[in-house]
N, C-alpha and C positions, 0 to 999 in steps of 0.2 A: 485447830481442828481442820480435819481435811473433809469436805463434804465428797459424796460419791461422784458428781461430774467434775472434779478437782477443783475446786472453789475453795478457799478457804474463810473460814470465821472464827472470830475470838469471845469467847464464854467469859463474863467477868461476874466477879459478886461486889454487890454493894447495898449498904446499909441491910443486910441480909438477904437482898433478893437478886437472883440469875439475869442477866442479861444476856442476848446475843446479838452482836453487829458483823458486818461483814470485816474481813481480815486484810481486805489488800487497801492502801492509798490511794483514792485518784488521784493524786495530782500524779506522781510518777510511776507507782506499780509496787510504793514497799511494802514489804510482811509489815501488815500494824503488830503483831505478835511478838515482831523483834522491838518494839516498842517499848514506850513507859507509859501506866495506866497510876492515876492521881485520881485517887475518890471516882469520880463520875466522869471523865476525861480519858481519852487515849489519844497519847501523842507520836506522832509519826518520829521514827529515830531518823530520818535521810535529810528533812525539810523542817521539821514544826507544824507541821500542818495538824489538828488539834479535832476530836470530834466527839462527842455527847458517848458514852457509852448504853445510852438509857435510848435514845428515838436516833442515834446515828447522825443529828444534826453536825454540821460545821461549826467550828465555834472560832478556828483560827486558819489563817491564810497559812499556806500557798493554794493548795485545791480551793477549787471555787464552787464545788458538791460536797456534800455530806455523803455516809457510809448507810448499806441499805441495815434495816433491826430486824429481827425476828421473833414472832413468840416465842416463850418457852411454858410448856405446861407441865406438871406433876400430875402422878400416876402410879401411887402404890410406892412412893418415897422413890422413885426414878423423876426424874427431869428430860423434856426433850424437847430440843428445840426444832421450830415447824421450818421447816428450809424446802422454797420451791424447789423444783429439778431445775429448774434454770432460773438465774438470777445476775443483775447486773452489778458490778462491783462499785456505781458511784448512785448516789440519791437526788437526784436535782431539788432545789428548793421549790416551794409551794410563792407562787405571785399570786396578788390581787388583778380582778380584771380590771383594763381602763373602764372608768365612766365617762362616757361622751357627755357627761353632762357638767362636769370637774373642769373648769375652763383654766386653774391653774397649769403653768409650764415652767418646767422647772430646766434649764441648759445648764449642759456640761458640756467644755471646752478642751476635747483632748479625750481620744480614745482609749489612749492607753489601758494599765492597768487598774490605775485611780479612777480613770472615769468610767471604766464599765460597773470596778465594784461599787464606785457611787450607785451608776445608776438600777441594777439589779439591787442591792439594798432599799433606794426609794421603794420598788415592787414588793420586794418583799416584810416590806415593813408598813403596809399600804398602803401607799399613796396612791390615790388614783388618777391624778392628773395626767398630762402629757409632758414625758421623758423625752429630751432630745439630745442626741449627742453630738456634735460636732468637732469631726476627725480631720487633719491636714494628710496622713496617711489615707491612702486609696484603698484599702484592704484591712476587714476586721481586726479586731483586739488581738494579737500574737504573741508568743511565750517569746519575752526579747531576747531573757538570759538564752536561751539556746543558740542564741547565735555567734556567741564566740566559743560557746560550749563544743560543739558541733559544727562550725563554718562551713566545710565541705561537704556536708553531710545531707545536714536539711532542706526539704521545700518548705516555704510559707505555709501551705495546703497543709503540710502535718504537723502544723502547730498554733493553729486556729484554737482561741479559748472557748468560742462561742463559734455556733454557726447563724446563717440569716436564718432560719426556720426555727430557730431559738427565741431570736431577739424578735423577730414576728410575734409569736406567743405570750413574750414577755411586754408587746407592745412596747418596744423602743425603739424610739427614730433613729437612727445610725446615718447622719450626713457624711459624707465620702468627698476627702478630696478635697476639702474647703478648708482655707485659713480665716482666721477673725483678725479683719485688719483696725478694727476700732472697738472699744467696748463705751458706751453711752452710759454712764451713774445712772443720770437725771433720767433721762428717758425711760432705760430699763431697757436697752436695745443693745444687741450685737451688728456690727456690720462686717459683713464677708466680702470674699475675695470675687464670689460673682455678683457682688452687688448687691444680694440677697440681704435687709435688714428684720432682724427677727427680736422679736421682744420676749421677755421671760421675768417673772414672778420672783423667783428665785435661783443664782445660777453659782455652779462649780468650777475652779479653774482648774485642771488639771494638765497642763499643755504639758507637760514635762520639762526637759531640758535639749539643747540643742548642744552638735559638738565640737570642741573647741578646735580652731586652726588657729596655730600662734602667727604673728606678725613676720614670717621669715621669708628672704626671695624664696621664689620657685614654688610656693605651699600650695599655687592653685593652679601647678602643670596637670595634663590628664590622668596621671598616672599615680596621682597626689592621693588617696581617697583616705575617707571615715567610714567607721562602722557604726552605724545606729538603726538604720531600719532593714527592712529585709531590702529595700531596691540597692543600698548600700552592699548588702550581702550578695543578691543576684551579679550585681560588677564583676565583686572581686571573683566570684566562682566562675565568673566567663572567663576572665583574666586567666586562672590561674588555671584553667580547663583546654585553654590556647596551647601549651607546652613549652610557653616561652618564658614563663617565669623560672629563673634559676638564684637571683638573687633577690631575695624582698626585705626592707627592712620595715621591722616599727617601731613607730615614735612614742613613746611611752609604757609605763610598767606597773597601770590600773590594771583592774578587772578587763576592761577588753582590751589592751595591750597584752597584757602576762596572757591571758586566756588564750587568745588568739595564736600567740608563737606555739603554745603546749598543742594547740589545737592541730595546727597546720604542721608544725616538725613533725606529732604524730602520722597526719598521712602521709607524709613525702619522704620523711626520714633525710638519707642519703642523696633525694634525688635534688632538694633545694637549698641551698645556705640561706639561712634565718638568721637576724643580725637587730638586736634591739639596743634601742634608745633611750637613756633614761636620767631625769634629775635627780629621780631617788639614787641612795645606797646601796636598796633592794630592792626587787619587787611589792608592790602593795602595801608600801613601808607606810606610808599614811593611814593605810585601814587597819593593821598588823603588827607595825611597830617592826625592829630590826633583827630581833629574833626569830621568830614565824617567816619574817619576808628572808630571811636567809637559808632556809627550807628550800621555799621556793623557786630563790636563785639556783641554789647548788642541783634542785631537779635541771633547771633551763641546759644547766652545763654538763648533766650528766647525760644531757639529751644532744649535745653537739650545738646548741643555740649560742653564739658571740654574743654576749651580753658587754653593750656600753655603758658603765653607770658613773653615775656624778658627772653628765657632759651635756652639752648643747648643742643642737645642731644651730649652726650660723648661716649655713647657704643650702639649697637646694638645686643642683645645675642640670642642664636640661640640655636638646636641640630644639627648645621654644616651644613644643607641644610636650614631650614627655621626658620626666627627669632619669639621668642615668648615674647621679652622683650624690653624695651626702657629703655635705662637710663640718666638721665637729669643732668645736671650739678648742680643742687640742689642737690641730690640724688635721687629724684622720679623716683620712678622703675612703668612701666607701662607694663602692661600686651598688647600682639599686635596678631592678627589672621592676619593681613596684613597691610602693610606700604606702604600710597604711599608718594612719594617724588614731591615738588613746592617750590624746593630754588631756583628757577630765572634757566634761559638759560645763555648762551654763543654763539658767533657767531660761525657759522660751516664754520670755513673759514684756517682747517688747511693746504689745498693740497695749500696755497700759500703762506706760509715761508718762501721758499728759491726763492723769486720771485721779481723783482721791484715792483709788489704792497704794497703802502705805509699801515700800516694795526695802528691800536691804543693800548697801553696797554692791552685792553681787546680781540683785537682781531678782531677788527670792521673796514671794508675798505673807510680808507680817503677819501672822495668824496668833490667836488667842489656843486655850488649849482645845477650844472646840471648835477650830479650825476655822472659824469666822475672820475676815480680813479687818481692817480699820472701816471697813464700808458695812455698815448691813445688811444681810441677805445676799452677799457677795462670799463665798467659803472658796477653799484654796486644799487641793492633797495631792501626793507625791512629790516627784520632784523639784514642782515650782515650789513650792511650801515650806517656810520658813516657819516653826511652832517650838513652843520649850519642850524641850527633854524633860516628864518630869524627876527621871531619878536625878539628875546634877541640876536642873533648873537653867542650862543650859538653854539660847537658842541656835536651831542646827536644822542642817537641811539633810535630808537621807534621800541618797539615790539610789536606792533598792527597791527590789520587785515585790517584795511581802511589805513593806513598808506601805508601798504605794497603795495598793491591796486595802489593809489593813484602814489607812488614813480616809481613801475611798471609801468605805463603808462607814466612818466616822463621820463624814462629813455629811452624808445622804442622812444620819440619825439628828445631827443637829438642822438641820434643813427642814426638817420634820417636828423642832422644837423638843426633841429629846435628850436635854440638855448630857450628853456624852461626855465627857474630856475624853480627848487620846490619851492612851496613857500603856501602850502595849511595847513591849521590848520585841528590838529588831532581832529577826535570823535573816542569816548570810551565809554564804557559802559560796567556794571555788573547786573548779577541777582540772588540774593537772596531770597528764598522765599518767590518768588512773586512778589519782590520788583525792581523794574531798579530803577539806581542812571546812572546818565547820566553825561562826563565830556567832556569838550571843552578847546583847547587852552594846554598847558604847562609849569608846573610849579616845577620846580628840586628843585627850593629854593624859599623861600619866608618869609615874617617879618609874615606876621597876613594872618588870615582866617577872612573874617566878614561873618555873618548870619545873612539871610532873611529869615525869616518865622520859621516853628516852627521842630527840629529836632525830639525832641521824638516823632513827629503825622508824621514824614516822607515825611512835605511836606514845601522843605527849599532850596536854592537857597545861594554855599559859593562861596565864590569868594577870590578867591587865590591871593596876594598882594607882591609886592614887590619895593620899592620909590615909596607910591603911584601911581602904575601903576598895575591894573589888568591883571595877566597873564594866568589864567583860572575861569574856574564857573566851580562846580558840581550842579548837582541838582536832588531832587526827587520830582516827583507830576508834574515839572513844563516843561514838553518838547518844549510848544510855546516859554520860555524863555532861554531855550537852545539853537534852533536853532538859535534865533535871537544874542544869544551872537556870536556862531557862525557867525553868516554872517558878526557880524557887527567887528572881529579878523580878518575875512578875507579881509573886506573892510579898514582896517588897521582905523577907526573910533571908539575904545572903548572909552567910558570917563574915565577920572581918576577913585580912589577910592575915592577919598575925595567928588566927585560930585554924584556920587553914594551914598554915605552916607548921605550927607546934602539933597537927593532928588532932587537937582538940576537935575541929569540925570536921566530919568528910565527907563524901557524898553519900555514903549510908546513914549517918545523923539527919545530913539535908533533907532523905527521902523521908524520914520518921517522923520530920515536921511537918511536911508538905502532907503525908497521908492523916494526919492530924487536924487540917484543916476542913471543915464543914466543904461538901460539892455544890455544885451550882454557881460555878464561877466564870461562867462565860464570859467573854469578851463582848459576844455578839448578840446578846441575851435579846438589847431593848428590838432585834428583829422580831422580837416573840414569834423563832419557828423552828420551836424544840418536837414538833409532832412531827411521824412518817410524812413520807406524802411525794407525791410524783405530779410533774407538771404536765 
């Protein structure tokens, strides 16, 4: 429904009674209408993002607001619903106020996205203490993924999640610009990078992950760079704002490798050769597997991108300040005006080596399912976070933005003694030249990929297998049947692969179950802040 100042809303019924919430997504702007609505749920078809159809609450990340409700009244067997003349399209959450008299402190180590929905969670689930966060970034909580979405495109400034006149409101300290160069068990103390040592009750590690430079000459000439924060971003757009970049390669073919070439060939086209590097097969062959990541590939090449795959770079050559050469383990010598670098992250989880926190080979802190470390009163979310998967029982570290999110708001509930398990399936997503491939569920290993529909027209539905048990779907064209895989992973109700295959299950049967199921299934319930309400 279209309101008279062009707004729109979605009317739904359930359990026999009219709801109204608003129509558009915060997190990015989509029609909720082109969506899927599950009992008392409406799910965003672009992200996942999940919201109450009854008070418009949040219930699932990416957006970090809920949708505004509206009454609806009866009148002579008419319904209508009350809709201001002006209205805003997101609902901020309802916080407790601090009590200065609450002398618990509760620190969070890592701005990111883990640590802010930690700490708005604590608020909003009330704790009154004091919330502190401690950020090694100079500059609030920002939308990461956008920046190899977008490289050239955005400022920092327009993609702020929070503003300071927010987190004022919400009373939380936001320390800037400090690392924690020691964490103290015994004590119960952080010590920082200015020397500053601060004690806490109970605290969150969320530092994230840092990113990888492999061992090679040359990796740390000036011309060398990564992409992970926006000062990372600001470089390369000076760089490449100069007019002297004509050749740039990148090193790897993740998410901010693949992203980045789509991103930048888009703006330059003709004007830059793009030349990428990669141990994979294909693109995003680890997260995608070699079917999907050959999608991908063959976009790179329909785009003019030089894609190197199955090679190493062995040298980096330079005139001693900036590299002008690559050299492959083949022998191919490539000409380079700038190199960035996308061999995977690491957790930034070094200040606790010599610590009781139990940490894994790679560096990722052990957590139970309620995100609690080996230490108590010590919890861990995103990407430092090492916890079991529970649909494989798997443990696995996820370096994703809703993940983080998501893990963040779990760990503020157990912090709180609400005893939570994580237990939420990952969404994902990439964009290529135009194109989102959308993925649900997790799948590290797997026997067979089967395909739905037709890859080279881009519009195909795989589903990742393992003992005939579906462990995720990718899909392009098809977001209704994305969500629904999603909800129906979360509702622990997927069909086999074999019943999928034979057509015995499809995502019409899937819906018929999932509508079946009683509402009131939020993720985020134990926030208890299923009511309107504006902060």
């Amino acid at each position: 429904m279209i309101t008279p100042n062009l707004k729109k809303i979605v009317i739904t019924k359930f359990q026999d009674r009219l709801y109204a919430v608003g129509g558009t997504c915060p997190h990015q702007g989509a029609s909720l209408s082109s969506g899927m609505i599950f009992q008392d749920k409406i799910i965003c078809p672009w992200h996942g993002a999940t919201f109450d159809i009854k008070s418009g609450a949040l219930e699932q990340y990416p957006s970090v607001d809920g949708i505004p409700s509206f009454e609806i009244v009866t009148k002579n067997d008419k319904h209508y619903a009350k809709i201001p003349s002006n209205f805003s399209d997101r609902k901020i959450p309802t916080f407790v106020k601090r009590d200065v008299t609450n002398n618990e402190r509760y620190v969070i180590i890592g701005g990111g996205p883990a640590g802010l929905s930690c700490a708005e969670t604590l608020r909003q689930s009330g704790f009154t203490g004091e919330i502190m966060i401690v950020s090694a970034e100079d500059v609030l909580t920002y939308d990461r993924t956008q920046l190899t979405k977008n490289l050239t495109r955005l400022d920092v400034n327009d993609i702020f999640i929070r503003t300071q006149e927010y987190l004022d409101k919400a009373d939380i300290n936001f320390k800037l610009g400090l690392k924690v160069n020691k964490l103290d068990i015994g004590e119960k103390t952080i010590y920082l990078s200015n020397q500053e040592a601060i004690k806490y009750d109970k605290i969150c590690i969320a530092t994230g992950a840092n990113p990888f430079k492999p061992p090679i000459p040359g990796i740390n000439l000036e011309n060398v760079l990564v992409l992970r924060t926006n000062k990372d971003q600001e470089e390369i757009k000076k760089r490449l704002a100069s007019g002297q970049i004509k050749n740039l390669v990148i090193m790897g073919t993740g998410f901010i490798g693949s992203e980045a070439a789509a991103s930048l060939k888009t703006k330059y086209e003709d004007e830059m050769n793009i030349e990428v590097i990669s141990m994979e097969s294909v693109p995003l062959e680890r997260q995608f597997g070699k079917v999907v990541g050959q999608v991908i590939y063959d976009q790179h090449i329909k785009h003019d991108v030089k894609m190197h795959m199955n090679r190493k770079v062995v040298n980096i050559e330079g005139d001693g300040k900036n590299a002008n050469q690559i050299v492959l383990d083949d022998g191919t010598i490539i000409d380079c005006d700038l190199i960035l670098i996308g061999a995977g992250v690491f957790p930034s989880t070094n200040f606790l080596k010599d610590t009781e926190v139990k940490m894994d080979r790679f560096g990722g802190i052990i957590c139970d399912p309620f995100l609690e470390s080996s230490v108590k009163g010590v919890y861990s979310a995103g990407d430092a976070a090492s916890f079991p998967y529970w649909p494989t029982g798997q443990r696995v570290r996820m370096e994703h933005w809703g993940t983080a999110q998501d893990q963040g708001s779990h760990a503020a509930f157990n912090m709180l003694n609400k005893s939570v398990p994580y237990g939420n399936i990952p969404f994902l997503w990439t964009f290529h030249y135009g194109h989102y491939i959308q993925y649900v569920g997790y799948a590290f290993e797997f026997d067979e990929v089967y395909v739905q529909g037709n890859l080279e027209d881009q519009d195909f539905l795989a589903y990742y297998i393992k003992d005939d048990r579906i462990l995720a779907v990718a899909g392009e064209s098809r977001p209704l049947e994305i969500v629904t895989y999603l909800e129906a992973m979360q509702q622990n109700i997927m069909p086999s692969a074999s019943d999928i295959k034979s057509g015995k299950e499809t995502v019409e049967t899937i819906r018929k179950k999932l509508q079946a199921i009683p509402g009131s299934r939020c993720s985020r319930e134990s926030c208890c802040n299923k009511q309107p309400s504006t902060l």
